[in-house]
C-alpha positions as CSV (number, residue, x, y, z in Angstrom):
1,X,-93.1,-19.6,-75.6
2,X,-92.9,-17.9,-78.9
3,X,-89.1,-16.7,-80.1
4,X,-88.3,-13.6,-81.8
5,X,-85.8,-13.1,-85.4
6,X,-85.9,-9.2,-84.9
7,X,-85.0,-8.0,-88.6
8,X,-82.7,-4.8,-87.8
9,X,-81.9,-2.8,-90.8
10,X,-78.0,-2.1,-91.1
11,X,-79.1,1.5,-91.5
12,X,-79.9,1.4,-87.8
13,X,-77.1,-0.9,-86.1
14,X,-76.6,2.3,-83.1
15,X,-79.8,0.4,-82.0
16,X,-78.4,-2.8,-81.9
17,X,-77.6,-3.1,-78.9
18,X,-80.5,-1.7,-77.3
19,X,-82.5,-4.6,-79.1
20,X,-79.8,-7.2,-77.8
21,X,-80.5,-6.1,-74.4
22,X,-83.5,-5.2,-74.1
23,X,-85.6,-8.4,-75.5
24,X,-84.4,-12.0,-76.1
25,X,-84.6,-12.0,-79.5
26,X,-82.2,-13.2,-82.3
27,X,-81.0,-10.5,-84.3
28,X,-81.4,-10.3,-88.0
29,X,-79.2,-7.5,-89.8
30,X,-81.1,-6.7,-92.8
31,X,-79.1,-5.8,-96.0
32,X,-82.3,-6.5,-98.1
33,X,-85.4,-5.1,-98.3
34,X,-85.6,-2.6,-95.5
35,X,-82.4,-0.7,-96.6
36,X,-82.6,1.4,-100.0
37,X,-80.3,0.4,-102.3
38,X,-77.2,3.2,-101.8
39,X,-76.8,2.2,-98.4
40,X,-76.1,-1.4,-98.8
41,X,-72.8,-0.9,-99.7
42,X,-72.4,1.3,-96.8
43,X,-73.8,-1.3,-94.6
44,X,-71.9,-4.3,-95.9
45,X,-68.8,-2.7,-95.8
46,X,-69.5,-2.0,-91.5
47,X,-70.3,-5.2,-91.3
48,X,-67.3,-6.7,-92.6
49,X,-64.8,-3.9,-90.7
50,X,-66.7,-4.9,-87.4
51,X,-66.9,-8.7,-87.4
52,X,-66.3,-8.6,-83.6
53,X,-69.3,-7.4,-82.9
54,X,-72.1,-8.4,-85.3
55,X,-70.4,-12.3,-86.1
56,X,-73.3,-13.7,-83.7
57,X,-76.0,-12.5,-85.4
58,X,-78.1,-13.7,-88.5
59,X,-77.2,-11.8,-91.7
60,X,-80.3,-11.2,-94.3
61,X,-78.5,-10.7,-97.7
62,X,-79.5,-9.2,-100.9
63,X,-79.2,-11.5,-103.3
64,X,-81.7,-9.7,-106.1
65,X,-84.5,-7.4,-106.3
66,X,-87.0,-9.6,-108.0
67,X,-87.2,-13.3,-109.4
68,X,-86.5,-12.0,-112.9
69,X,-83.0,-11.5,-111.9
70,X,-80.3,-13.7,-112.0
71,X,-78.6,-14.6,-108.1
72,X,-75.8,-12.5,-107.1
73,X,-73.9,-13.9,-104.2
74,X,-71.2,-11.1,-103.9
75,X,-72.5,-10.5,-100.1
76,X,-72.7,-13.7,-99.3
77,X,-69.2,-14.4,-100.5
78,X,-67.2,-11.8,-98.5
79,X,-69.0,-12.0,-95.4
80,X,-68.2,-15.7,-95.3
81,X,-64.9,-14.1,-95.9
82,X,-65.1,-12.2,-92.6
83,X,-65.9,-14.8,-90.4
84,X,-69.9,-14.1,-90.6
85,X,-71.8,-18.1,-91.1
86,X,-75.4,-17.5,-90.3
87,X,-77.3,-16.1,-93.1
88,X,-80.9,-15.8,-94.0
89,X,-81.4,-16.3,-97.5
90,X,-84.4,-14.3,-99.4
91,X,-86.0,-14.2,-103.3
92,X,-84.7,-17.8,-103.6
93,X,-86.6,-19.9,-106.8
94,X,-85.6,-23.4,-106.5
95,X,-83.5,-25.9,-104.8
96,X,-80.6,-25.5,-107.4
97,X,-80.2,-22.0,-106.4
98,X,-79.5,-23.2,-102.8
99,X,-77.1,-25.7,-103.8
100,X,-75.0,-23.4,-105.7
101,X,-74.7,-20.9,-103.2
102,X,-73.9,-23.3,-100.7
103,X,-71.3,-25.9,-103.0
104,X,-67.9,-24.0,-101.5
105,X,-66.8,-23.6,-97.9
106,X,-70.3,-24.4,-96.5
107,X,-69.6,-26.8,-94.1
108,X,-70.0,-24.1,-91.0
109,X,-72.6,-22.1,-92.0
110,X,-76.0,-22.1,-90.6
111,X,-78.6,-20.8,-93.0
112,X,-82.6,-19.8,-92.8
113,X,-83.9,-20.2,-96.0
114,X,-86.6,-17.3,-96.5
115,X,-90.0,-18.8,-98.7
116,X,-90.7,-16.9,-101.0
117,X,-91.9,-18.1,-104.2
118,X,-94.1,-21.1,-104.6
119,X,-91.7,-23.6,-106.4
120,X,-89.3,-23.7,-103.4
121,X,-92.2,-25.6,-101.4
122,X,-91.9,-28.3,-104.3
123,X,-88.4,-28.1,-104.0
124,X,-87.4,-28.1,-100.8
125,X,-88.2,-31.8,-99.7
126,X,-85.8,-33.5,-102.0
127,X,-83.2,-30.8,-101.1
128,X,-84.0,-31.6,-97.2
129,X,-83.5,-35.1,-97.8
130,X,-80.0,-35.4,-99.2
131,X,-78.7,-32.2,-97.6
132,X,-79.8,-30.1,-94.8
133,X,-76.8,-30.1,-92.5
134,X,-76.8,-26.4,-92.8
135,X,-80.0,-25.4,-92.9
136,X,-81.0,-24.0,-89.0
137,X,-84.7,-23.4,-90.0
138,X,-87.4,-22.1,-92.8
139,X,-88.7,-19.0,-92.6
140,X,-92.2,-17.5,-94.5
141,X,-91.8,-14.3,-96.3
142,X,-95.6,-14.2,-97.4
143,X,-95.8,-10.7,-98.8
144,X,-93.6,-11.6,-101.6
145,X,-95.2,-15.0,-101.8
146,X,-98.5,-13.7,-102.5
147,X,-97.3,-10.8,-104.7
148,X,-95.6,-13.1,-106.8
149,X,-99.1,-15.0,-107.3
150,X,-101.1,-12.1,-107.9
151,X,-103.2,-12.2,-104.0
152,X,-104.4,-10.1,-101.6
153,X,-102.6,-10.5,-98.2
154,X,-104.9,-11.3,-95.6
155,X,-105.1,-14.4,-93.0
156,X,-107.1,-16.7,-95.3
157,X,-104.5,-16.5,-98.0
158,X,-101.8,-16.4,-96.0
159,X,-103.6,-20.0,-94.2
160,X,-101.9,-22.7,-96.9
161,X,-98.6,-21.3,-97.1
162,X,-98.1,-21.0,-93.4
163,X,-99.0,-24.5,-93.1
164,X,-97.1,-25.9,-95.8
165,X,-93.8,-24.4,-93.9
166,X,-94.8,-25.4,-90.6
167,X,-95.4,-28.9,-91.5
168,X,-92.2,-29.3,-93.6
169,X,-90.3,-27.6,-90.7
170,X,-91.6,-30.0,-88.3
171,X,-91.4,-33.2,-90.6
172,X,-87.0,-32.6,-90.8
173,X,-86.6,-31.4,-87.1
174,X,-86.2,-27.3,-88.3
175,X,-87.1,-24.2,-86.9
176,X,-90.5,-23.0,-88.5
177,X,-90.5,-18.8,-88.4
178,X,-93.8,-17.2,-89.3
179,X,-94.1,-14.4,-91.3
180,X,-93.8,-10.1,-90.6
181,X,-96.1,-8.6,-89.9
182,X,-96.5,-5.0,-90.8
183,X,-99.0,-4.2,-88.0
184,X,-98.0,-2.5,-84.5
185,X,-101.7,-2.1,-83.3
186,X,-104.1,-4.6,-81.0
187,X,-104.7,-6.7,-84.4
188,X,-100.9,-8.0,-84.1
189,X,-102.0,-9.9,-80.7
190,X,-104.7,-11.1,-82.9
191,X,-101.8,-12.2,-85.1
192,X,-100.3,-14.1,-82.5
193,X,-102.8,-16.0,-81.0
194,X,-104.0,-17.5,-84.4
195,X,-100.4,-18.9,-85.4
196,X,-99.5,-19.9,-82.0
197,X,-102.4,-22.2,-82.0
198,X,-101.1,-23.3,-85.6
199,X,-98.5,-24.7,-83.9
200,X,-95.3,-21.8,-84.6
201,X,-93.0,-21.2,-81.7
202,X,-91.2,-18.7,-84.1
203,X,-91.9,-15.0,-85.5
204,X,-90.1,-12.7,-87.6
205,X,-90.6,-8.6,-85.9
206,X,-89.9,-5.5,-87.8
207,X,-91.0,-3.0,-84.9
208,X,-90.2,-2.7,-81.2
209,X,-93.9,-2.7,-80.3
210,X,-94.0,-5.9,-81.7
211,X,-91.4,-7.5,-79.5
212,X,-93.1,-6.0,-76.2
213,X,-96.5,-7.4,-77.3
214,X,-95.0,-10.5,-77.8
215,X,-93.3,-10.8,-74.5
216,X,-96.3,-10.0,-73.1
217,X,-97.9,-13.2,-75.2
218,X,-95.7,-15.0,-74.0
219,X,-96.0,-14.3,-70.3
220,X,-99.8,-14.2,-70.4
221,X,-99.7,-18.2,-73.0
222,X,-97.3,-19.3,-70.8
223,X,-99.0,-18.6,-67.3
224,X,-102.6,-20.4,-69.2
225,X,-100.4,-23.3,-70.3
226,X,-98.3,-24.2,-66.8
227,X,-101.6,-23.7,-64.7
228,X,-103.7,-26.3,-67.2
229,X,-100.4,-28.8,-67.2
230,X,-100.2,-28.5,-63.7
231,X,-103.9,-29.8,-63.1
232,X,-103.3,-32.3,-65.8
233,X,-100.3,-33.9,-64.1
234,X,-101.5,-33.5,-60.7
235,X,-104.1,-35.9,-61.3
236,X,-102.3,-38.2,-63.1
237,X,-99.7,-38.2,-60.3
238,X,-102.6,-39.9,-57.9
239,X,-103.2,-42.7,-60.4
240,X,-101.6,-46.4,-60.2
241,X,-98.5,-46.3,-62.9
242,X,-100.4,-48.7,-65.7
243,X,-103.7,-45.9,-65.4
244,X,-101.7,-42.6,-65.5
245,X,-102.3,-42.0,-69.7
246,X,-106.1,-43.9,-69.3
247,X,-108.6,-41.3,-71.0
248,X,-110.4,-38.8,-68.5
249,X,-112.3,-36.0,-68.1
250,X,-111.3,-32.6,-66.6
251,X,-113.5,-30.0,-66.4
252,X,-115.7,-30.7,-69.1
253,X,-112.9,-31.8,-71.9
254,X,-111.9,-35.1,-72.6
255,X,-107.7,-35.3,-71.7
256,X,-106.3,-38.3,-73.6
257,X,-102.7,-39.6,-73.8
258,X,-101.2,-36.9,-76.2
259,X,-102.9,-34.3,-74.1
260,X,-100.9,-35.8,-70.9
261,X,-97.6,-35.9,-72.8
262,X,-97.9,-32.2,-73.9
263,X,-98.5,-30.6,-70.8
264,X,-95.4,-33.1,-69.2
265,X,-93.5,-31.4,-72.0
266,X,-95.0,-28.2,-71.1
267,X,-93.5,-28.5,-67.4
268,X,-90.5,-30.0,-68.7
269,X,-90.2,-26.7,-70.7
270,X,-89.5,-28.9,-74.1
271,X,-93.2,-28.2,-75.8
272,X,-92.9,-27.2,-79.4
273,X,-89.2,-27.2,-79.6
């Protein structure tokens, strides 16, 4: 099973719940990059006059255009003042931006932090390590990533940074969120199935189309994945209790211990998470 952060543009909130509805997807309002600059007043300003309706949802702020500027946490400081506390937190540099947005009143909020740039991954395991109580997962924003370094985006580039993130998500217990993807044709199943076998339970979508191809993934993985754990525990289920995680072979592969453990977890409906 592969979750959903669905980046709605606050431009577009007479959609929102449609979205909410219709797919089971957490709901990013985006006061970043998908909303031109004049309208993010417009949209902050809703936000904050309609807490009641929008509190649930994540809030992507806007923070700066580019690196070269300096942070501006005006956003971020009066939607905490409405009530709003999850936030998704873009064009971060280092780990002492991140402690300075978070030094006041931060004890109830829940944040994503959004990778950006390439110091944060060198930063971000010290910053884990004394202080993560607020941070709900880490999220891959690769088409800024690999702007910033001067590469093409494509999947072989895009290969090391989406394995740095999902191995330092894992290693402190956090939700690991692939990147967006800009493509709404077959090639975003393609997408899919390469960072699902990565090892991501966790995609951001900028398009509709997206989230219907990837409840369909999901149906389709999920069906493959029950029927295999199934077999798996079925025969272990016949063996004596001190021979159930003994090595053997099922049709043609090799199933060894971690392979029966996964597809209990798969049953148990706990894989990944």
């Amino acid at each position: 099973m592969m979750d959903s952060f669905f980046f709605l543009p606050s431009t577009k909130l007479d959609k929102f719940n449609r979205v909410r509805g219709s797919y089971n997807a957490e709901i990013i309002i985006d006061l970043e990059d998908s909303v031109v600059d004049r309208e993010k007043e417009v949209g902050l300003n809703f936000l904050i006059e309609n807490p009641e309706t929008y509190l649930e949802s994540w809030i992507r702020i806007n923070l700066r255009s580019d690196f070269n500027q300096p942070i501006d946490a005006s956003q971020f400081d009066r939607l905490k003042q409405a009530g709003y506390n999850k936030f998704v937190l873009p064009k971060i540099k280092s780990e002492r931006e991140i402690q300075e947005l978070l030094q006041t009143d931060s004890i109830n909020l829940n944040i994503i932090i959004l990778i950006e740039h390439p110091r944060l991954f060198y930063d971000l395991p010290d910053f884990l390590s004394s202080l993560k109580r607020n941070v709900f997962g880490l999220g891959l924003g690769t088409h800024d990533l690999l702007s910033f370094i001067g590469a093409n985006h494509n999947p072989l580039n895009t290969s090391y940074a989406r394995n740095e993130l999902l191995y330092l998500a894992r290693s402190f217990g956090l939700k690991a969120i692939d990147t967006a993807s800009m493509n709404i044709d077959s090639s975003f199943k393609d997408e899919l199935e390469n960072v699902y076998d990565m090892g991501f339970r966790s995609k951001f979508i900028v398009h509709p189309k997206q989230l219907e191809m990837l409840s369909e993934f999901n149906s389709k993985t999920n069906k493959k994945n029950i029927e295999r754990a199934k077999e798996i525990v079925e025969i272990i289920s016949n063996k004596p209790i001190h021979l159930r995680y003994e090595p053997f072979i099922h049709k043609g592969v090799v199933v060894e211990r971690p392979h029966i453990i996964k597809s209990e977890q798969i049953l148990a409906g706990n894989y990944g998470k």
